[in-house]
N, C-alpha and C positions, 0 to 999 in steps of 0.2 A: 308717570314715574312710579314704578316699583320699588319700594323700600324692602330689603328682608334685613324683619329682626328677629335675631337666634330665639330670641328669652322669647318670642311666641311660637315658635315650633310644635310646645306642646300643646298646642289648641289647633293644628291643624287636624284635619277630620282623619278619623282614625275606619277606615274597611268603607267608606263611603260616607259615614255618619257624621254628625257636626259633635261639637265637645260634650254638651249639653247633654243630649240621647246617651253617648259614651257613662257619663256619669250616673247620670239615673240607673241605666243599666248597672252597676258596679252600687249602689248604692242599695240597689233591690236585692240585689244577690247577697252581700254583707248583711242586712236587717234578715233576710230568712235563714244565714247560716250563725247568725247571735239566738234568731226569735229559738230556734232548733236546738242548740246544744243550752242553752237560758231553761227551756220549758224543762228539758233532761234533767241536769241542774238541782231546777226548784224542788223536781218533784223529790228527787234523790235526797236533799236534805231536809222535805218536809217527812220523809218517811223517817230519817232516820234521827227526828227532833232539833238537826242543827238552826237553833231562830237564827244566832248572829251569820251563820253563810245562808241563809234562806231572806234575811232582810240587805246582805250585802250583794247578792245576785241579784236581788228584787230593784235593786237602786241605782246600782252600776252598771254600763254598757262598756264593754272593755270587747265588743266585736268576737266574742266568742272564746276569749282568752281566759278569765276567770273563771266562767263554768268548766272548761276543759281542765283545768286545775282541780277544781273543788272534786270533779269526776276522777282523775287519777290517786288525790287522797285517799280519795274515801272510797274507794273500787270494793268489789267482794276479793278477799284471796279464795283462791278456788281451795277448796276439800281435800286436805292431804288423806289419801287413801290408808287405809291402817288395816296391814297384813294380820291376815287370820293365821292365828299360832297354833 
């Protein structure tokens, strides 16, 4: 006898793979797109002396949200050009 229950659907195998593989997969990719914009990040505010966002990037994993924050802050504005008179 074959039961289908809705609420497991989402554990059937997703392109062939079982759930498990799925996730790992999805787990590796998220840790190198944090570990990636994280390293950015740290370096960006050990250069530019911020300790409190250099100990709050260091501590938190927010999957790449936080650093991409602290990156838009604290961006370079680009060189306003200044016309020779």
């Amino acid at each position: 006898m074959n039961i289908h229950v809705p609420i497991l659907a989402a554990f059937d195998p997703i392109m062939g793979l079982p759930f498990a593989a799925v996730f790992i997969m999805l787990a590796i990719v998220v840790a190198i797109w944090d570990g990636v914009w994280k390293m950015i990040a740290l370096w960006k505010s050990a250069r530019n002396g911020h300790m409190a966002w250099f100990i709050c990037l260091a501590i938190f994993n927010t999957a790449g949200i936080l650093p991409i924050i602290y990156i838009l802050i604290y961006r370079e504005k680009p060189a306003q050009q200044v016309a020779a008179a």
